[in-house]
py3Dmol code that shows the C-alpha trace and the ligand (Angstrom):
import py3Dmol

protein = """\
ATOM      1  CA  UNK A   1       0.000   0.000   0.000  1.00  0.00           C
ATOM      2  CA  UNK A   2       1.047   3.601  -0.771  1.00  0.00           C
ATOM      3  CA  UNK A   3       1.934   6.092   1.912  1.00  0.00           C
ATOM      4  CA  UNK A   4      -0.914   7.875   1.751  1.00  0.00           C
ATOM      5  CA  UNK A   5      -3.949   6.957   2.979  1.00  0.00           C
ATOM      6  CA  UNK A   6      -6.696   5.893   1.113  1.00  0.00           C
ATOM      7  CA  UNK A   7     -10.107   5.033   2.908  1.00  0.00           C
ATOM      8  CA  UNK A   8     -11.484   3.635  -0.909  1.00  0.00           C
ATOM      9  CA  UNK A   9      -7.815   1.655  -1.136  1.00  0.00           C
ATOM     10  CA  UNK A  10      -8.219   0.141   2.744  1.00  0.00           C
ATOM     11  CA  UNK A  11     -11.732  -0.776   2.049  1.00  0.00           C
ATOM     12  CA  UNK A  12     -10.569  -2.748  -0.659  1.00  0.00           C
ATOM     13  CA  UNK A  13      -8.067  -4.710   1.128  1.00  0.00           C
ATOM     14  CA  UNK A  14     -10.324  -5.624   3.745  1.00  0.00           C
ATOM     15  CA  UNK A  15     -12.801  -7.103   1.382  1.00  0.00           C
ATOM     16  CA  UNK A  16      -9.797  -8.973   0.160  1.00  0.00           C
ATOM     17  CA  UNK A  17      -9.102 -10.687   3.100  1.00  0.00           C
ATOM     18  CA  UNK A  18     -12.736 -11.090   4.156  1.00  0.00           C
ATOM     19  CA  UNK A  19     -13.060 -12.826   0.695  1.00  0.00           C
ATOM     20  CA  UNK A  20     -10.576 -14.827   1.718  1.00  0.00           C
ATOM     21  CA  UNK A  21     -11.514 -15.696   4.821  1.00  0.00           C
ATOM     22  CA  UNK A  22     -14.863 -16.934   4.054  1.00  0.00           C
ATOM     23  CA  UNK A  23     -13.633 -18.853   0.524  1.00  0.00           C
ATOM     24  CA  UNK A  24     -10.864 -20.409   2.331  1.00  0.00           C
ATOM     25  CA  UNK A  25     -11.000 -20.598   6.001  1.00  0.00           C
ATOM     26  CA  UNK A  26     -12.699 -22.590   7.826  1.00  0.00           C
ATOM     27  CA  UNK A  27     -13.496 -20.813  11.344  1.00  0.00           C
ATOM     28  CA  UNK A  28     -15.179 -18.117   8.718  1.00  0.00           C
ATOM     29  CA  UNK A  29     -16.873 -20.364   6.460  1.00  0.00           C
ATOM     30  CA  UNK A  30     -18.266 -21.395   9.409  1.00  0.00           C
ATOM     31  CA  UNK A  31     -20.147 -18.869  10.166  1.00  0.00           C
ATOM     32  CA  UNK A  32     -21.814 -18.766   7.257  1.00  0.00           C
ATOM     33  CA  UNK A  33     -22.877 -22.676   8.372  1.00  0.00           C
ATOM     34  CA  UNK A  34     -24.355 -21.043  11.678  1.00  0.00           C
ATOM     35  CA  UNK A  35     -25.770 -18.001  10.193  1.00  0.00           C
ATOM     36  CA  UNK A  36     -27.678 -20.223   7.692  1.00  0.00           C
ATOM     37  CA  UNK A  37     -26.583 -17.820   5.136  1.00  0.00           C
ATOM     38  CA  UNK A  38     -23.866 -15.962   3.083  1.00  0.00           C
ATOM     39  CA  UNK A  39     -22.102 -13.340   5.610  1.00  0.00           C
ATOM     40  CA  UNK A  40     -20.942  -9.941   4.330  1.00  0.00           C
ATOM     41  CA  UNK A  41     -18.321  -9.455   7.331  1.00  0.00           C
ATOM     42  CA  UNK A  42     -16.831 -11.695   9.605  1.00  0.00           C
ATOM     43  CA  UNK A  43     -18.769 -11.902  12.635  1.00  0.00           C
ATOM     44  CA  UNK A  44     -16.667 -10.026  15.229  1.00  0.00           C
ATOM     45  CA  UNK A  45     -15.058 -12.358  17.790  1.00  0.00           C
ATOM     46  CA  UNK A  46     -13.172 -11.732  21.189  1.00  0.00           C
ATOM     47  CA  UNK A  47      -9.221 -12.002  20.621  1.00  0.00           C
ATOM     48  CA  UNK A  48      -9.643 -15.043  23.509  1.00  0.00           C
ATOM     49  CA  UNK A  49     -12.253 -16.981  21.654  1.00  0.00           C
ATOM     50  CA  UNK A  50      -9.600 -17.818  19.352  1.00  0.00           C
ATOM     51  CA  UNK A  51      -7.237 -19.335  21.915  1.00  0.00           C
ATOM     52  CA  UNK A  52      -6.987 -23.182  20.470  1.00  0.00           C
ATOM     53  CA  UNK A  53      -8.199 -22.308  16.752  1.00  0.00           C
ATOM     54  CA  UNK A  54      -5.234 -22.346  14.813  1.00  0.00           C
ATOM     55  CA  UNK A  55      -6.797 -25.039  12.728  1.00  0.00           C
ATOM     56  CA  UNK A  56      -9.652 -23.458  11.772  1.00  0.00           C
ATOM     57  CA  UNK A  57      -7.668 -20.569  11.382  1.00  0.00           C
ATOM     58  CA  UNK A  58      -5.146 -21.512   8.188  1.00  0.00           C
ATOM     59  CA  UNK A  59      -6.816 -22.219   5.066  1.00  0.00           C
ATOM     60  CA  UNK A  60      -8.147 -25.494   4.007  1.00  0.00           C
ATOM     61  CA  UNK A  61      -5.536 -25.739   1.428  1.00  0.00           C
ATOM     62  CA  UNK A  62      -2.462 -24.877   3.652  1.00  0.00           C
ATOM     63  CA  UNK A  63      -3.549 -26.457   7.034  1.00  0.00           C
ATOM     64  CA  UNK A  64      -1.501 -26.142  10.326  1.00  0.00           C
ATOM     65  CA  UNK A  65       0.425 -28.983  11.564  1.00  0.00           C
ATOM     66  CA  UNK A  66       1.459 -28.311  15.009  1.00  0.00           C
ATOM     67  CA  UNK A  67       4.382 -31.140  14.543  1.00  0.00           C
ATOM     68  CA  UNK A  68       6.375 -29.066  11.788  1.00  0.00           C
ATOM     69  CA  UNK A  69       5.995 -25.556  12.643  1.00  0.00           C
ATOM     70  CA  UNK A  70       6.233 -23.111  14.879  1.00  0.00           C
ATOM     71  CA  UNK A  71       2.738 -21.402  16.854  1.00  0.00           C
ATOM     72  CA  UNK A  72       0.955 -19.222  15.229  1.00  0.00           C
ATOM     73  CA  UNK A  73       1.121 -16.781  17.398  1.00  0.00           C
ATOM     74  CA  UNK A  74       4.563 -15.926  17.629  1.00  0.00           C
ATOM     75  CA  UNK A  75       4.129 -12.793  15.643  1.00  0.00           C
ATOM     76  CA  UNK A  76       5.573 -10.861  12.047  1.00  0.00           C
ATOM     77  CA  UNK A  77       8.377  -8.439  13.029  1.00  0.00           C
ATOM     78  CA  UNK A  78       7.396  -6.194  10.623  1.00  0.00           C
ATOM     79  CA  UNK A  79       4.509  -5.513  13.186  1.00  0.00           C
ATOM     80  CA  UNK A  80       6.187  -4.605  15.529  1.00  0.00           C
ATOM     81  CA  UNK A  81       8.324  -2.706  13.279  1.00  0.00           C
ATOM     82  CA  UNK A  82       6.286  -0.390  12.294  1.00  0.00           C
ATOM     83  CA  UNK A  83       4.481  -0.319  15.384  1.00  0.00           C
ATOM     84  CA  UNK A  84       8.120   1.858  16.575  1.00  0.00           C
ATOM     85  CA  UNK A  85       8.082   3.420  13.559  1.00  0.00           C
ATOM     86  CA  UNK A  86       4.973   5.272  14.753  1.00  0.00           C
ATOM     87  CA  UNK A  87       5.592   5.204  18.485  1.00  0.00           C
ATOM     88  CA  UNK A  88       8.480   7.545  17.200  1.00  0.00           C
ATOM     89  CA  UNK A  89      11.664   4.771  17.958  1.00  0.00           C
ATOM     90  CA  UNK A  90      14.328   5.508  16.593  1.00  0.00           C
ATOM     91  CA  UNK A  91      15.597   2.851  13.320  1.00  0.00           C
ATOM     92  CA  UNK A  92      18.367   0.537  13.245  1.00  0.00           C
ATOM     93  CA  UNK A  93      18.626   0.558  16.631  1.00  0.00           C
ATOM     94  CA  UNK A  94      18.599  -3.278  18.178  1.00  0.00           C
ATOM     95  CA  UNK A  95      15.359  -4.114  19.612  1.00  0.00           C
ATOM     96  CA  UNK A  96      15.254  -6.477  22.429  1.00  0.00           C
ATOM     97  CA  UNK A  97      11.715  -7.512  22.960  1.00  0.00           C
ATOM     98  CA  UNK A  98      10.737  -8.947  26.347  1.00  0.00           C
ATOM     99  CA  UNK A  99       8.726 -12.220  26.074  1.00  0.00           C
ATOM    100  CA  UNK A 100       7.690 -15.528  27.745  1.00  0.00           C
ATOM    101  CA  UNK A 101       9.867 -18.227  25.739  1.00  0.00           C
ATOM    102  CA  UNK A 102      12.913 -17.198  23.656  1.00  0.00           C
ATOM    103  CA  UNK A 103      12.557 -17.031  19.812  1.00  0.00           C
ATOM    104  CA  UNK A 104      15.298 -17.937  17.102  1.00  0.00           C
ATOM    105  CA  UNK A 105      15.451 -14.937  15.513  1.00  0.00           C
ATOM    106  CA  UNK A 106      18.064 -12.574  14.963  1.00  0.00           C
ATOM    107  CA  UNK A 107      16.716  -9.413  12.994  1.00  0.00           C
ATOM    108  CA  UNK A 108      13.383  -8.344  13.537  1.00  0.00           C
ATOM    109  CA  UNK A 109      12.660  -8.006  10.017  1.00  0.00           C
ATOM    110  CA  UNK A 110      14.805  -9.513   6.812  1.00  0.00           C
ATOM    111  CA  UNK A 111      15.980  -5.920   6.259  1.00  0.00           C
ATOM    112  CA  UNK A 112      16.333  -5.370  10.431  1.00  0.00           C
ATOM    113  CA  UNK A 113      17.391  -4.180  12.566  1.00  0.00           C
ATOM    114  CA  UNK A 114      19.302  -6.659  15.223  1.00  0.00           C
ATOM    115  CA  UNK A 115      16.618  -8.435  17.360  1.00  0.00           C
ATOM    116  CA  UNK A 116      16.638 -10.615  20.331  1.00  0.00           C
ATOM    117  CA  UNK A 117      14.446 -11.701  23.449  1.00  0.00           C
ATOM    118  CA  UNK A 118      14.752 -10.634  26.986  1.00  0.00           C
ATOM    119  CA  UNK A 119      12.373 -13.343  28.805  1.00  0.00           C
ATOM    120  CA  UNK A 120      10.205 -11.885  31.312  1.00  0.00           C
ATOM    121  CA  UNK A 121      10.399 -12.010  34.764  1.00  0.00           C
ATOM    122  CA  UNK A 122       7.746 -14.571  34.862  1.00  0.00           C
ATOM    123  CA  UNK A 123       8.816 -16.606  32.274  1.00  0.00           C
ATOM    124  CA  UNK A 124       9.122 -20.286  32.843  1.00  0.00           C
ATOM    125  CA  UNK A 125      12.626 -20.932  33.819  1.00  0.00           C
ATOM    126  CA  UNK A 126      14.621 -23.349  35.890  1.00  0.00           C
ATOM    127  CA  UNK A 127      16.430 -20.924  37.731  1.00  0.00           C
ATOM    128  CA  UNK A 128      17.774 -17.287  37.828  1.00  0.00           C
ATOM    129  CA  UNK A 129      21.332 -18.586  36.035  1.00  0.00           C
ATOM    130  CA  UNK A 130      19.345 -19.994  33.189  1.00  0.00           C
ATOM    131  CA  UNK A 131      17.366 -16.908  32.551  1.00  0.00           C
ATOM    132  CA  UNK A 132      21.148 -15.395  32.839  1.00  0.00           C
ATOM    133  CA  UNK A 133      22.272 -17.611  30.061  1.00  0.00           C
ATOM    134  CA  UNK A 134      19.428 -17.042  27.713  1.00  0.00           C
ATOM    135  CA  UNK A 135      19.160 -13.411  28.333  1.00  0.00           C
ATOM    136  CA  UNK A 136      22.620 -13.396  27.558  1.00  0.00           C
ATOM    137  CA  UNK A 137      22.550 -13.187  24.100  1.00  0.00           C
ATOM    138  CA  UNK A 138      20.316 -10.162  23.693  1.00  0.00           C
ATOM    139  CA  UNK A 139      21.591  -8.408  26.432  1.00  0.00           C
ATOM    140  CA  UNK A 140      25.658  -8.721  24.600  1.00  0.00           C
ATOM    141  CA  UNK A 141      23.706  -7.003  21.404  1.00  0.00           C
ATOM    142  CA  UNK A 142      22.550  -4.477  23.511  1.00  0.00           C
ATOM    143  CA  UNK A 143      26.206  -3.949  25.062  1.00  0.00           C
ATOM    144  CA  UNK A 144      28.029  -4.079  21.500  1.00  0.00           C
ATOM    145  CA  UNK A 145      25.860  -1.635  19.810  1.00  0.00           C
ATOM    146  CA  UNK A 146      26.125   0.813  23.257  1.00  0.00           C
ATOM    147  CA  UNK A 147      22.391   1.480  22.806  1.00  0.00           C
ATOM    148  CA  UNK A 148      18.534  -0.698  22.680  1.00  0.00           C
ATOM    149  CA  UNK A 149      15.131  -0.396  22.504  1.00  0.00           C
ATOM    150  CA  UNK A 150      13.198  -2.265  24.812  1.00  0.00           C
ATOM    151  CA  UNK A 151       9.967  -3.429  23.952  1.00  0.00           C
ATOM    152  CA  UNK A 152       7.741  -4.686  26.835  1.00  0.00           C
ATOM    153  CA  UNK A 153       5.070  -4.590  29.601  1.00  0.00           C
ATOM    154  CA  UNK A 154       6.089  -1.514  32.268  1.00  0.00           C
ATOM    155  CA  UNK A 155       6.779  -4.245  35.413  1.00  0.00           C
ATOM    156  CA  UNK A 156       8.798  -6.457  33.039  1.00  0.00           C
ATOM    157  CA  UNK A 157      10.930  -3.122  31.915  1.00  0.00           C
ATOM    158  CA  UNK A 158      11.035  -1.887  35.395  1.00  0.00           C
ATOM    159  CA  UNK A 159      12.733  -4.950  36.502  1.00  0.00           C
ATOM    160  CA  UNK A 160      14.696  -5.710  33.119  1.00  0.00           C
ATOM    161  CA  UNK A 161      16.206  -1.789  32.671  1.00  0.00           C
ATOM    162  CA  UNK A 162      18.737  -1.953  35.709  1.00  0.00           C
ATOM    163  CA  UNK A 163      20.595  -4.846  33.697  1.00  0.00           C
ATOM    164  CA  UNK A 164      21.341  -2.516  30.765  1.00  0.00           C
ATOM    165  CA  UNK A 165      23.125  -0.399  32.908  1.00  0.00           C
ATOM    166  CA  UNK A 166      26.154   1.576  30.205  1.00  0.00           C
ATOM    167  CA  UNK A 167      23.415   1.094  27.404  1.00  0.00           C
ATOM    168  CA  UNK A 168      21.415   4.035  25.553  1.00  0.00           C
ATOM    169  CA  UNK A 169      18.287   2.766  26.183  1.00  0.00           C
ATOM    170  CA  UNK A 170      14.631   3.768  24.611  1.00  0.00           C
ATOM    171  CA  UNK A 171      12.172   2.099  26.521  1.00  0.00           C
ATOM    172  CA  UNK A 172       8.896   1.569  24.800  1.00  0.00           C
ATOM    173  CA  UNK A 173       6.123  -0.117  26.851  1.00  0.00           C
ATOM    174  CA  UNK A 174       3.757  -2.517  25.387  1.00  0.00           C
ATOM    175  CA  UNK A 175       0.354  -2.707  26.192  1.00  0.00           C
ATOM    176  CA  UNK A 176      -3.496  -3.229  25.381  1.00  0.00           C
ATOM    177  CA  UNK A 177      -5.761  -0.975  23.634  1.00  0.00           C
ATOM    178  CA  UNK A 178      -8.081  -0.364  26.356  1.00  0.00           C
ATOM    179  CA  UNK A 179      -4.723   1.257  28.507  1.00  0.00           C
ATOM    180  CA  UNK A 180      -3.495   3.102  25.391  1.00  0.00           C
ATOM    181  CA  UNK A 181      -6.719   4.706  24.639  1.00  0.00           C
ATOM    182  CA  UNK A 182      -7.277   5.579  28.042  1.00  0.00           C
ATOM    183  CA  UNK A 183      -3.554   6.732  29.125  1.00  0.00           C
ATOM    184  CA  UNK A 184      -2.067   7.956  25.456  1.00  0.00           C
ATOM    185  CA  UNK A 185       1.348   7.208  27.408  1.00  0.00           C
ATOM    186  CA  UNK A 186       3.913   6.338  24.971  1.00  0.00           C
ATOM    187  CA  UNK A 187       3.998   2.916  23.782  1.00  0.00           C
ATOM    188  CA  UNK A 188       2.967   0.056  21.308  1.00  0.00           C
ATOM    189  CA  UNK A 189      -0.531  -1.791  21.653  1.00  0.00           C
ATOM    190  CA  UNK A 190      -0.642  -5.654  21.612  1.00  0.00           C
ATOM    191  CA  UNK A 191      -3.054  -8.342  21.219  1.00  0.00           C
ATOM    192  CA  UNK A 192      -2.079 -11.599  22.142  1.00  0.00           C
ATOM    193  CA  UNK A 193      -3.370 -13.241  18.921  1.00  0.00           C
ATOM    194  CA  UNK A 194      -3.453 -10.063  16.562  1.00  0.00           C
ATOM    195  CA  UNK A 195       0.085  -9.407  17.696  1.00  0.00           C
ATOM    196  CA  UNK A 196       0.906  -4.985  17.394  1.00  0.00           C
ATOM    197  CA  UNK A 197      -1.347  -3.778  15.613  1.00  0.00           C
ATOM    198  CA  UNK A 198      -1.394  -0.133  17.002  1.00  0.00           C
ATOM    199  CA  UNK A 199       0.874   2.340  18.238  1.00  0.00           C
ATOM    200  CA  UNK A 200       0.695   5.727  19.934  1.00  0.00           C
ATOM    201  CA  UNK A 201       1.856   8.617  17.553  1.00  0.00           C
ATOM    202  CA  UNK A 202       4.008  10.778  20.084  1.00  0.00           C
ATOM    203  CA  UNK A 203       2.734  13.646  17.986  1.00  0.00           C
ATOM    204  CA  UNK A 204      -0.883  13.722  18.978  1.00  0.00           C
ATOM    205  CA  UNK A 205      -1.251  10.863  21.889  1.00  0.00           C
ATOM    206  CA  UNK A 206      -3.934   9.326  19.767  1.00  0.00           C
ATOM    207  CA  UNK A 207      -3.708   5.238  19.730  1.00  0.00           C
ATOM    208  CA  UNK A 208      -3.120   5.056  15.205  1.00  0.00           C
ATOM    209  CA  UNK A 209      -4.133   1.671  13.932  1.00  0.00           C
ATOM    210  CA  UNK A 210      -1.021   0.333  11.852  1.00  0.00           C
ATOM    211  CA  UNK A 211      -3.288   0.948   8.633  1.00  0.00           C
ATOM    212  CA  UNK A 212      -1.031  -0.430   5.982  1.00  0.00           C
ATOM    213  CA  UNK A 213      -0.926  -3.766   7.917  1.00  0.00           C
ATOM    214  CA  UNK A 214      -4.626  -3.542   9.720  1.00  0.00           C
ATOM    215  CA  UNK A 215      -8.005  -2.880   8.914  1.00  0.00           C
ATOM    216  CA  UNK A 216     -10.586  -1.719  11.587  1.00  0.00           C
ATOM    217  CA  UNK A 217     -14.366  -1.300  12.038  1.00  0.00           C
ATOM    218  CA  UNK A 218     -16.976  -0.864  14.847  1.00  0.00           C
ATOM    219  CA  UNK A 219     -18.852  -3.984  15.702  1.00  0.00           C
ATOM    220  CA  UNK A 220     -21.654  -2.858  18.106  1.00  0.00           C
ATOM    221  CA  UNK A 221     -19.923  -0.693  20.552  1.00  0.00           C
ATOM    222  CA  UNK A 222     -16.769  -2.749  19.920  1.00  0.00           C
ATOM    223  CA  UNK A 223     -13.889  -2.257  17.560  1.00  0.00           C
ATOM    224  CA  UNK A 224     -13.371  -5.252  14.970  1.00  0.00           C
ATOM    225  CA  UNK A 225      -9.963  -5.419  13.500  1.00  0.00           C
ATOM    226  CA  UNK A 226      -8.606  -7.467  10.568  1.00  0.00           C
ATOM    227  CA  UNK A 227      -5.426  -8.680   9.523  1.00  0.00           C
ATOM    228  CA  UNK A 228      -4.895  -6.899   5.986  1.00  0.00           C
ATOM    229  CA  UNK A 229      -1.424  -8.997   5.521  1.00  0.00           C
ATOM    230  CA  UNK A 230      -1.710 -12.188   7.016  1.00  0.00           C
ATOM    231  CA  UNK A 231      -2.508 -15.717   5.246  1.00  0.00           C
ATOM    232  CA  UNK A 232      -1.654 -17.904   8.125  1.00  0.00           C
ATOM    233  CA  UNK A 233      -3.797 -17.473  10.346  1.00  0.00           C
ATOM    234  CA  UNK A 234      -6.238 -15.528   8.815  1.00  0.00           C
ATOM    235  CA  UNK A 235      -7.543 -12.846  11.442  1.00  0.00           C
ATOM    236  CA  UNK A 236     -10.428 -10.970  10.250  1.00  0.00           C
ATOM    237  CA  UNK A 237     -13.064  -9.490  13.062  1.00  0.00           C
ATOM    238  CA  UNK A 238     -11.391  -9.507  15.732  1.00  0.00           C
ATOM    239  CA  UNK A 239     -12.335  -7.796  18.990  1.00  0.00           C
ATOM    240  CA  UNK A 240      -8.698  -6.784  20.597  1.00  0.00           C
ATOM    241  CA  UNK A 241      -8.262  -7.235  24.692  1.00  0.00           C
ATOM    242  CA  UNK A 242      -9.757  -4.282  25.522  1.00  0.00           C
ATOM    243  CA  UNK A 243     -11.805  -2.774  22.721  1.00  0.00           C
ATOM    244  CA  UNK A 244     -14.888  -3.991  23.576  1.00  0.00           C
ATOM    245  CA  UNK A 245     -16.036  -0.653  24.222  1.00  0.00           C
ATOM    246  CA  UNK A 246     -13.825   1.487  21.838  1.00  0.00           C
ATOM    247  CA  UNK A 247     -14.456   3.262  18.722  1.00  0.00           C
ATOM    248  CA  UNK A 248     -12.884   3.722  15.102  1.00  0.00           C
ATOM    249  CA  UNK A 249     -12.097   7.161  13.725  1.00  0.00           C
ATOM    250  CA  UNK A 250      -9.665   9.255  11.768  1.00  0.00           C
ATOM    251  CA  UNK A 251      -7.552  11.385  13.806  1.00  0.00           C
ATOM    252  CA  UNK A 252      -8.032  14.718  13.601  1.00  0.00           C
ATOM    253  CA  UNK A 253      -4.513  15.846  13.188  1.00  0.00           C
ATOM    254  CA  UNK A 254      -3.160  13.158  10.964  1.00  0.00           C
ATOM    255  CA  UNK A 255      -6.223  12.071   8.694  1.00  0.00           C
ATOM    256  CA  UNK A 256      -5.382   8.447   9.587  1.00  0.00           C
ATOM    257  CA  UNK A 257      -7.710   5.630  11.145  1.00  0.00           C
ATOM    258  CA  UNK A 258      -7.495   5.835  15.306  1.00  0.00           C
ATOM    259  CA  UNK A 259      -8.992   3.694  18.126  1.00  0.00           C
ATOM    260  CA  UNK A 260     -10.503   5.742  20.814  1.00  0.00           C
ATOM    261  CA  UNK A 261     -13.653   6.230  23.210  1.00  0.00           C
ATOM    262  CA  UNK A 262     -17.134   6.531  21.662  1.00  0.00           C
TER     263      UNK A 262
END
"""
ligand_1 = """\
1
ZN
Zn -2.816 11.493 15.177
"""
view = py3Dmol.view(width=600, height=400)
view.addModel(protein, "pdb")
view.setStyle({"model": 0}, {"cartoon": {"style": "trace"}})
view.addModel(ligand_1, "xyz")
view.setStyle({"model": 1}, {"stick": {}})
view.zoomTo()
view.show()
């Protein structure tokens, strides 16, 4: 998609993937089953009804096989790339993202920057020398380059931050819609299954859907959002944690698409 935003051009996506989803997919085809009928949109689900659906979430023709691949739900860097690019981050800086399990992956997109995971306090681990040892890794990129980003949840960066004493550090916390909305603190928004899909432009505090990778709409009082670049799983409708009372809009300042109170 272009750089400029194009409400005809994003419609036009979304009805891509929602023709998609109900061709090829069969937690949408089957709501056509239970609806008796041919939808027009997905029917908007909660982000935790689709805990244990990655089956019905892949296309019949390219089905999930939990034996040869990776979850689902690990996430695209490019997400959470541009989700700093609008949070105002600064580029090709390393970003160390704090999570639960440790990921094999070394740049955060193909074209970067350096990535690597700091596990979270509460991860599962032995002991506090093995979180050592597999912390170690992101924690020498951090050192070499002298400076980091650090993506995460504000307890997880208050207790990760004093071990990167010596490094430039640009802490950006992570955190759900509903918080972001209500806050407009710095910071990336995350969905556990729809992954970052929002950010908060540092220019207006306004929570800006990541438009050129997700496509949003109100569903009753809630706000439905839908995967425009994803073919495995195929998210389309989804209610984020959080926005089960929040509204779509274009923000005022920047002309762009914006979650925010009704
Ligand atoms: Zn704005």
């Amino acid at each position: 998609m272009p750089v400029r935003f194009s409400p005809a051009r994003w419609e036009r996506a979304y009805r891509g993937v929602v023709r998609t989803a109900f061709g090829q997919v069969p937690f949408y085809r089957d709501q056509w089953v239970a609806a008796g009928r041919a939808l027009d949109d997905p029917e908007a689900v909660p982000s935790a009804a689709l805990t244990g659906q990655s089956h019905r979430l892949c296309p019949f023709a390219r089905p999930f096989d939990a034996s040869q691949e990776p979850s689902l739900w690990i996430g695209d860097g490019r997400d959470l790339r541009d989700a700093l690019a609008l949070a105002g981050a600064p580029r090709r800086t390393p970003v160390l993202e704090v999570r639960s399990a440790v990921l094999d992956r070394r740049a955060l997109t193909p074209a970067g920057p350096r990535y690597g995971v700091l596990l979270a306090p509460d991860a599962p681990v032995v002991d506090e020398a093995r979180r050592g040892a597999l912390n170690a890794t992101a924690l020498g990129l951090a050192t070499r380059a002298g400076q980091a980003i650090v993506v995460g949840e504000r307890p997880a960066l208050d207790a990760i931050l004093p071990e990167l004493h010596g490094v430039r550090v640009h802490a950006v916390e992570r955190m759900d819609v509903a918080r972001a909305v209500r806050e407009s603190r710095p910071g990336v928004v995350h969905d556990p299954h729809l992954g970052y899909f929002a950010g908060i432009h540092p220019g207006c505090g306004r929570t800006h859907l990541l438009w050129h990778r997700f496509h949003a709409r109100p569903a009753g009082r809630a706000t439905a959002v839908t995967a425009l670049r994803r073919r495995r799983p195929v998210l389309a409708g989804v209610v984020p944690d959080g926005a089960e009372a929040l509204g779509t809009a274009a923000c005022p300042e920047h002309g762009t698409p914006i979650v925010s109170t009704h």
